[in-house]
C-alpha positions as CSV (number, residue, x, y, z in Angstrom):
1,X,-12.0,-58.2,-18.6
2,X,-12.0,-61.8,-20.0
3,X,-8.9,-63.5,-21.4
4,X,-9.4,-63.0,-25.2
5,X,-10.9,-60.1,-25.6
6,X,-13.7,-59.0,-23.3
7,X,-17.3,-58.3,-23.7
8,X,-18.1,-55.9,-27.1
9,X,-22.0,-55.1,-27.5
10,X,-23.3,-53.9,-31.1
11,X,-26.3,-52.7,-33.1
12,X,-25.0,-53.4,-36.7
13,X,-26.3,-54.9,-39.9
14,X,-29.8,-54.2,-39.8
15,X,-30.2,-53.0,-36.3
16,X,-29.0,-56.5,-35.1
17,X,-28.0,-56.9,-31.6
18,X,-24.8,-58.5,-31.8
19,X,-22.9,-59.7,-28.7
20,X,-18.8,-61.0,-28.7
21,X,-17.5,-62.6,-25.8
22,X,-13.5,-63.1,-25.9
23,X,-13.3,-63.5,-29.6
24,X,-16.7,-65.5,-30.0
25,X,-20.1,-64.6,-31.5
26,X,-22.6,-65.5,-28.3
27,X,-25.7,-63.5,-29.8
28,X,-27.3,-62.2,-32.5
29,X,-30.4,-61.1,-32.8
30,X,-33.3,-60.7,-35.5
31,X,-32.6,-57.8,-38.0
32,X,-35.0,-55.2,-37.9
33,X,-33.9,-54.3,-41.8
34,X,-33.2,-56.8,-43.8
35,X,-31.7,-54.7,-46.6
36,X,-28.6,-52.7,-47.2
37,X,-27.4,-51.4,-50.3
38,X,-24.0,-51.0,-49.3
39,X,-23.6,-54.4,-48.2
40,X,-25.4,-55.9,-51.5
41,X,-22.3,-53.9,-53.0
42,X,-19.5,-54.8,-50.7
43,X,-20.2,-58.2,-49.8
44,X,-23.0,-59.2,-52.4
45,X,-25.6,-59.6,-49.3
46,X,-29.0,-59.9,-50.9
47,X,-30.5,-60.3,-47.6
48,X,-29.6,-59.6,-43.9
49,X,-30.2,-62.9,-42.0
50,X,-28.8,-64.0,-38.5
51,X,-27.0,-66.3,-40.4
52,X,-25.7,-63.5,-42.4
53,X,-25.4,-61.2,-40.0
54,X,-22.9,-63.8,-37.5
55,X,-20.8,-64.7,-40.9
56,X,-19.9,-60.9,-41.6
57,X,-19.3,-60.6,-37.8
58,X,-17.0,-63.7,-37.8
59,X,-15.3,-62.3,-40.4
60,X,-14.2,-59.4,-39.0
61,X,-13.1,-61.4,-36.1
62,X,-10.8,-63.3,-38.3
63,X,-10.0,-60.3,-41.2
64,X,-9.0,-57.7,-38.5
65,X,-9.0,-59.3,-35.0
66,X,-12.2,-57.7,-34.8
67,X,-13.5,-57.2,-30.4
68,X,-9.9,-59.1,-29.8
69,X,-6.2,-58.8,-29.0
70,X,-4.9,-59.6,-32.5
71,X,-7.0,-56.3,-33.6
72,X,-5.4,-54.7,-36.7
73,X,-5.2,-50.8,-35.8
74,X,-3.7,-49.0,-38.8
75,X,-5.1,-49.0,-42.1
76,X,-6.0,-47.2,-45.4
77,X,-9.5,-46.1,-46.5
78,X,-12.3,-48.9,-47.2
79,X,-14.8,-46.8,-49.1
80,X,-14.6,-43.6,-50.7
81,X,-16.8,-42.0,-48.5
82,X,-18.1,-42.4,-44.5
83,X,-17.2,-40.4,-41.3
84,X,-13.8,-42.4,-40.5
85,X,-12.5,-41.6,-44.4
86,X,-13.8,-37.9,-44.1
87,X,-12.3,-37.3,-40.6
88,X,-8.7,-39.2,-41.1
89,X,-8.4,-37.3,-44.6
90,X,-9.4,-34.1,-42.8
91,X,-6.6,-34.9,-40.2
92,X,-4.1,-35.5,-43.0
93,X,-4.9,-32.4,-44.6
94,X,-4.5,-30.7,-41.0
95,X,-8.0,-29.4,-41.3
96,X,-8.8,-30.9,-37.5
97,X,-6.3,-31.1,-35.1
98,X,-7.5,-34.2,-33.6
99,X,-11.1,-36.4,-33.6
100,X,-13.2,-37.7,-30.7
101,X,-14.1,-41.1,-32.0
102,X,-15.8,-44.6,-30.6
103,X,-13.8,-48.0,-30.8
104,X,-13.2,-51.6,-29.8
105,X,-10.9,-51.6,-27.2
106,X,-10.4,-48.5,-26.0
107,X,-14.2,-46.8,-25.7
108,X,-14.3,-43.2,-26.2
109,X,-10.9,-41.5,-27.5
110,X,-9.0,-38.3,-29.1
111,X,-7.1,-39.5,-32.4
112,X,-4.4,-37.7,-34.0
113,X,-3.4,-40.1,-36.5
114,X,-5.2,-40.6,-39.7
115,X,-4.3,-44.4,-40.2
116,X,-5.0,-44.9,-36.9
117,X,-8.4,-43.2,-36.8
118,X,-9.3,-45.5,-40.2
119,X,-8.2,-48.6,-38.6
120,X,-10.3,-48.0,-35.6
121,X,-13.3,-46.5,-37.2
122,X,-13.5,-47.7,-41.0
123,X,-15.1,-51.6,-40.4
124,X,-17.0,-50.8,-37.3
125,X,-20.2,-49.0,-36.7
126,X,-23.1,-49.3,-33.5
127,X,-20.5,-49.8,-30.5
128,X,-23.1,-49.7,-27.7
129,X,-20.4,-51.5,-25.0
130,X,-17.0,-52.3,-24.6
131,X,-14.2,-54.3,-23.2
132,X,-10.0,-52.6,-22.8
133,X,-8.3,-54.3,-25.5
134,X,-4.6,-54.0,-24.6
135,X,-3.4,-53.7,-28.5
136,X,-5.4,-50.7,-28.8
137,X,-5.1,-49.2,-25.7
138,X,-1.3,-48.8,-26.5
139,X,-1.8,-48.0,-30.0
140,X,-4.1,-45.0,-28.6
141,X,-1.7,-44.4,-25.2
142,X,-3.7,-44.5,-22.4
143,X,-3.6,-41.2,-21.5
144,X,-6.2,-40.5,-25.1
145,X,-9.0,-42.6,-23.7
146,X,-11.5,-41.6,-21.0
147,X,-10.6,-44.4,-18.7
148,X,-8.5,-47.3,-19.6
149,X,-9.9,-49.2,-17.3
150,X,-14.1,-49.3,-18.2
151,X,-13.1,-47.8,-21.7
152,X,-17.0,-46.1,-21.0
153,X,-18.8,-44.5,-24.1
154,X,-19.8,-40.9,-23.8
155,X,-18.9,-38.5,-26.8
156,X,-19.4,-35.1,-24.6
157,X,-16.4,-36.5,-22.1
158,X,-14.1,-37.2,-24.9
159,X,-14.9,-33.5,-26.4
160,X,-14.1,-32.6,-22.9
161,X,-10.6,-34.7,-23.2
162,X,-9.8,-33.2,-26.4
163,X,-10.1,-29.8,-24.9
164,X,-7.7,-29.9,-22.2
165,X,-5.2,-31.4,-24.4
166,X,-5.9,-28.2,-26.5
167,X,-7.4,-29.2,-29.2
């Protein structure tokens, strides 16, 4: 792992490859979409651009500690609907036990904790690769994540994980 923040790897904004080395933007590639309705409402993007596509990312960097150590882990819903808001309201509601879920900085893990669960999920979509952030690897305990170490990506493991803690 690299000082700041590690390597993070993923496909957002219009299928754009998007690369962040230890806090920094180092690629972005050519959208494949260049339209989102949901980001023409969030963020009045008319367009997906590189250009546009590095700004957003940059701003997640600074907004949340976004792929870095000063990550921001808790937080409320963002939008009324999407898989993080439906899965930390069904934990609130103690309709799931627990969720299996994909993040910066801590890979694949098993989430009890609504806020938790929002703050890792509710800005982020695409992870394709990962770096241990140590912020969220304590906010998650160590013991939630497939391996702390290569904080690897694989969804049928972490159902796995989630089973043996009996959930």
């Amino acid at each position: 792992m690299a000082g700041k923040g590690g390597r993070h790897v993923y496909e957002v904004l219009g299928m754009s490859r998007v690369v962040i080395v230890d806090g920094e933007v180092v690629e972005v590639s050519e959208p494949e979409i260049n339209y989102c309705p949901l980001f023409k409402k969030l963020c009045g993007m008319e367009s997906i651009s590189k250009e546009k596509i590095r700004e957003n990312i940059e701003f997640r960097i600074k907004d949340f500690g976004f792929c870095t150590e000063n990550r921001v882990v808790r937080a409320k819903d963002y939008v009324t609907f999407g898989v993080s808001e439906i899965l930390s309201t069904a934990l609130a509601n103690g309709e799931i036990d627990a969720a299996v879920i994909a993040a910066d900085g801590c890979g694949t893990a098993v989430i009890t904790e609504p806020a938790l669960l929002q703050g890792l999920c509710g800005r982020i979509s695409g992870l394709v690769e990962t770096s241990p952030l140590q912020v969220v690897l304590d906010a998650v305990g160590r013991d939630n994540v497939l391996d702390p170490e290569t904080v690897p990506l694989d969804m049928v493991k972490g159902a796995e994980l989630a089973d043996s803690k009996g959930y």
